[in-house]
N, C-alpha and C positions, 0 to 999 in steps of 0.2 A: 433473555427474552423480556424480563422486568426491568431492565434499563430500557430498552426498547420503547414500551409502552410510555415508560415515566417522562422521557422523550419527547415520546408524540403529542402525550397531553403540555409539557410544559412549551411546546410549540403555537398548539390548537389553542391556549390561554392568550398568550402572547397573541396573537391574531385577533383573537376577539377584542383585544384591549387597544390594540395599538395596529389594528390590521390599514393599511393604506389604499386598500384595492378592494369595495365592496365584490361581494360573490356574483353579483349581475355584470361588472363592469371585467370581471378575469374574464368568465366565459365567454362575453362579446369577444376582449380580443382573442382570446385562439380558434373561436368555433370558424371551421374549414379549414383550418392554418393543419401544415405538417410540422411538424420538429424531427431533426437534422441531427441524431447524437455522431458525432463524430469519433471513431475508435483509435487512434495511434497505431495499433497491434492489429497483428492477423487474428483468426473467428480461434478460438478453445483456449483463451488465455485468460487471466485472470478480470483487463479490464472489456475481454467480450461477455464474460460472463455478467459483472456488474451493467454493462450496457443492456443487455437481453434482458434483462431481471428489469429494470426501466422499462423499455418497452413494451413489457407484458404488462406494468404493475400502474404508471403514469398514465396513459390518454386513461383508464377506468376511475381516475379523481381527481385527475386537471379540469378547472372547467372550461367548458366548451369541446370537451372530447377531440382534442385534433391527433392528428393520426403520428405515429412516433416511427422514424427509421432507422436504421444504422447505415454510415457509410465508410468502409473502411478507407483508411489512410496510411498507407507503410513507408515506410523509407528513414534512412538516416538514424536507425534508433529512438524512432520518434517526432525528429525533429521537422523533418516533410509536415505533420500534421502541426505541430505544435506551433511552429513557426506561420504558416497560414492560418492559424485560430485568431494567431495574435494580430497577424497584417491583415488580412481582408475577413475572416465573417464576419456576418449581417450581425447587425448589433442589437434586433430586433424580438429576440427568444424564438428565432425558428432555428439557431443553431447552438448548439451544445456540446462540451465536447468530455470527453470519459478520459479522466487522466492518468498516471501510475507513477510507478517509483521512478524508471529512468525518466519522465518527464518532469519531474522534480528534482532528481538528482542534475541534468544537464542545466538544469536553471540556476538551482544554487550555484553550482561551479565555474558553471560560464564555458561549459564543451563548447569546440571550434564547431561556428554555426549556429549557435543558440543566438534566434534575436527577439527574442520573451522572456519575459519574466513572468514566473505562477503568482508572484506577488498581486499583480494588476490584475489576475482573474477573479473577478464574484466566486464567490461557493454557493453553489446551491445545495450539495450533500457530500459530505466527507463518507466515503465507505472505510474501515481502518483494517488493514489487511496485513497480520503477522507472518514469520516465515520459520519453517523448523529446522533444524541442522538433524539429519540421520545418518546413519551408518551401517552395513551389510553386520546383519546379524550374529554371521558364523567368523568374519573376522573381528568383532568388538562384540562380545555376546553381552558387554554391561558397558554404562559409561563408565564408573571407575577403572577398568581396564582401557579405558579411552587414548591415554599417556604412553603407555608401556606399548600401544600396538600403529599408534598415527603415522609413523614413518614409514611401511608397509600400507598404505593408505591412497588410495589415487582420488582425490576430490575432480569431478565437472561439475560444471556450470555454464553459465553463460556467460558471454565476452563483456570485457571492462567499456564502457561504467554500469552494468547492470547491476541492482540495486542486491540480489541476491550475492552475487560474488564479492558485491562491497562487504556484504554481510561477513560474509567467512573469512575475507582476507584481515578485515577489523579483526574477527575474535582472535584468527592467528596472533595478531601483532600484542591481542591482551594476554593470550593464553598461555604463547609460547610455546607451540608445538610446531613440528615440522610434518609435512605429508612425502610421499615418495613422487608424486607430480601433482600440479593444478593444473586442469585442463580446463581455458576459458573460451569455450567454442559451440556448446549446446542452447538452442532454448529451452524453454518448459518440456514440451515434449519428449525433445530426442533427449533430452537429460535424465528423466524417468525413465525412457525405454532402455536408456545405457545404466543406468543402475540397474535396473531388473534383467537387465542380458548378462552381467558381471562383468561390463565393459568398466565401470567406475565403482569403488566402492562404497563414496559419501558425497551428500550433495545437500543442496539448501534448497525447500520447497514452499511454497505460500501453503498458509494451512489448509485451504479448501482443500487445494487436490492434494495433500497429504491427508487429511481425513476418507477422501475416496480409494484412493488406489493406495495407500503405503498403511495405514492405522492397521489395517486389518492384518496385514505383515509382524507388525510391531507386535499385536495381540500376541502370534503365535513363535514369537524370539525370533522371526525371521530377519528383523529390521530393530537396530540399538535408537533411539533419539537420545539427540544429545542436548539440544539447548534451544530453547526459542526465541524469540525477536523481544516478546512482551510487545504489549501497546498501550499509551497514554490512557490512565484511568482517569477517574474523575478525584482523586487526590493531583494530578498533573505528573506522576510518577510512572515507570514504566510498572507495570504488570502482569500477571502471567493470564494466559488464556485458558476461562473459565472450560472449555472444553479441553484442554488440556493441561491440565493444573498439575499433573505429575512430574513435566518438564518442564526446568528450572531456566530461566534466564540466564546470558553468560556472565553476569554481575554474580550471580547466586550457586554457577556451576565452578565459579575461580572459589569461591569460598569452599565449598564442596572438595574440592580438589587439593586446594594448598592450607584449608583449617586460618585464614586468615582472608584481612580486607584488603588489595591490590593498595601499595605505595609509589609515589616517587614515579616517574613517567609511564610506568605501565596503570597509574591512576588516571594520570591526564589522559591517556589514552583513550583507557573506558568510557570517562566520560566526554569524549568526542565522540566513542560509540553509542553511547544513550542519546545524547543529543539526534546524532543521525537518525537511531533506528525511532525517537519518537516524533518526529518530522515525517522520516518516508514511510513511517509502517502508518500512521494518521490518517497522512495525504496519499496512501499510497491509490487509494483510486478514488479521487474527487470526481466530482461535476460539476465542470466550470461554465459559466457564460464567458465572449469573450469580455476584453477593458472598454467600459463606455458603455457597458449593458446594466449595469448597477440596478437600476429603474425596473428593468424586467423581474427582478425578485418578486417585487409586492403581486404578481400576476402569475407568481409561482407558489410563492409560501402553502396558499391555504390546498391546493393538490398535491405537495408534498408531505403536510402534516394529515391529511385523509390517508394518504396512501399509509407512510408510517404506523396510524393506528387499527389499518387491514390486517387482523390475524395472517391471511395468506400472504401476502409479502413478509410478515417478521418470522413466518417459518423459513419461507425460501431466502432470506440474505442469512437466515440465521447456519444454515450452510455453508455461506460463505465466510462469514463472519469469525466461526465460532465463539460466540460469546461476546466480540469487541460494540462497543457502542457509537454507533452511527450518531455523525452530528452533522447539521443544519442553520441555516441561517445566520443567525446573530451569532449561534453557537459556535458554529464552526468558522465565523472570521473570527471570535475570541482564542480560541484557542489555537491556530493558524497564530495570529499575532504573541500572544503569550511564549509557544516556542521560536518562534522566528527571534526574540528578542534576549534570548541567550544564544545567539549565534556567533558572538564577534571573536571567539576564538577557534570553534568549530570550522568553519566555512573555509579560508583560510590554510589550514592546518589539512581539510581534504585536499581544495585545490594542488598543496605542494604536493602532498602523498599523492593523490592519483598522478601525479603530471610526472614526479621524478620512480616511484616503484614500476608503474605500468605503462608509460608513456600514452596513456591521454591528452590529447590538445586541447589544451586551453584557452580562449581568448585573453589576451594580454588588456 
């Protein structure tokens, strides 16, 4: 919550000083205007949640109050929306669009059908969204027994390149454990309700809804956690989540496990795994303008940095959130660029993996 704040103010400074869009001249242009948040995903997933949270919390400190919607957009794993954000929306701040991890993942890689790049998007707010690896209680009742019981283990998820299932098949590849199946066919939903029915035994979940429906499991040993994503601090390193400080990241859980630092290609590994997860778990639900909208920021800044320092907004993302710190403007193409810029081994190195393990299509 005090990064939050420290945030806000170093936003609402930066405005004062260098702000491009007097307070008279934002509200002229939005006052009657609607904004258009566009969703990728269906309504109870992670970037509806982030869009609703918008909605409520934006027209109350954008000036000129214009009215805020969502319109949903499904298809293609994203790419129906993402692809039309990038070819035809108005370029004018009545459209918007709520991004996530496979919208980032199909970009870097260049999945068959991807004709956007998230590079050419404005940020308007990075939401940074960690994900936890758990396990059925009564078959891993600790993670040290994690090893000895994995291969009696049926992992779901959702289908390749979903950003979670990159998550686990990555840690496999560090870890070196084997499961008894990966079933890569669930979304968010039906992947929790097949965990809780004892249809699968372990799965990888964004932490919001693992704080709502699974934490309170975990409380009572019904549910092992084993490892989380972490997300890029403000050192540029990954981190563990302050709401979840007890589980270790898989950099911290190999140490845990083997009493030593990973060498020799299960090192490069990991950190093509770091790299990855502090890109999607970052970006994993921005708010982009389309490319060519650059200009609309200055007409956004200063109702972003008011909302930011609403106590009720840093309660309600801080749900979301737990813990990670939302970043903004200048901030968040800095740091967008900063990891974008140790990619050149990364990028590369997925493309082959997802295209030869899972047969993902690739653009050539």
């Amino acid at each position: 919550m005090d990064k939050l704040r420290s945030i806000a103010v170093a936003v609402l400074v930066t405005i004062a000083l260098f702000g491009a869009v007097s307070q008279a001249a934002a509200e002229e242009y939005y006052k009657g205007k609607t904004i258009t948040i566009v969703v990728p995903h269906g309504p109870g997933g992670g970037a509806d949640r982030v869009s609703r949270l918008l909605a409520e919390y934006l027209p109350k400190h954008l000036p000129g109050s214009p009215r805020v919607v969502l319109r949903y957009m499904l298809g293609g794993q994203s790419l129906v929306a993402s692809n039309w954000f990038y070819n035809s929306a108005p370029k004018d701040g009545t459209v918007i669009m709520t991004g996530s991890g496979v919208v980032a993942v199909n970009s870097l890689v260049k999945t068959q059908g991807v004709e956007y790049d998230t590079r050419d998007f404005p940020v308007i707010m990075a939401f940074p969204v960690g994900v936890i690896t758990y396990a059925n209680g009564g078959k891993v009742p600790s993670a040290t027994e994690f090893f000895d019981r994995s291969k009696d283990l049926i992992y779901g998820g959702n289908p390749m390149p979903w950003t979670n299932t990159i998550h686990f098949e990555l840690a496999k590849e560090v870890l070196g454990f084997e499961v008894a199946n990966s079933i890569h066919g669930y979304d968010t939903g039906t992947g929790r309700t097949a965990f809780l029915s004892g249809e699968i035994d372990m799965t990888v979940e964004g932490v919001a809804h693992y704080a709502g429906s699974i934490m309170p499991l975990a409380e009572k040993g019904e549910v092992t956690p084993l490892w989380q994503s972490g997300i890029t601090g403000e050192s540029g390193k990954l981190e563990r989540l302050s709401m979840i400080s007890d589980v270790p990241t898989v950099r911290e859980f190999y140490v845990q496990q083997f009493g030593k630092e990973p060498e020799g290609e299960t090192e490069k590994v990991l950190n093509i795994f770091e790299w990855y997860s502090a890109y999607i778990r970052t970006f994993n639900k921005p708010i982009y303008l389309p490319p060519g909208a650059e200009d609309i920021l200055a007409h956004l800044d200063g109702g972003v940095a008011s909302m930011m320092s609403d106590p009720d907004f840093q309660a309600a993302s801080e749900k979301i959130l737990l813990g990670a710190q939302i970043y903004t403007g200048e901030s968040a193409k800095k740091v967008r660029a900063d990891i974008l810029a140790n990619s050149e081994e990364a990028i590369p190195w997925l493309r082959n993996w997802l295209s030869s393990e899972y047969g993902v299509k690739i653009n050539e």
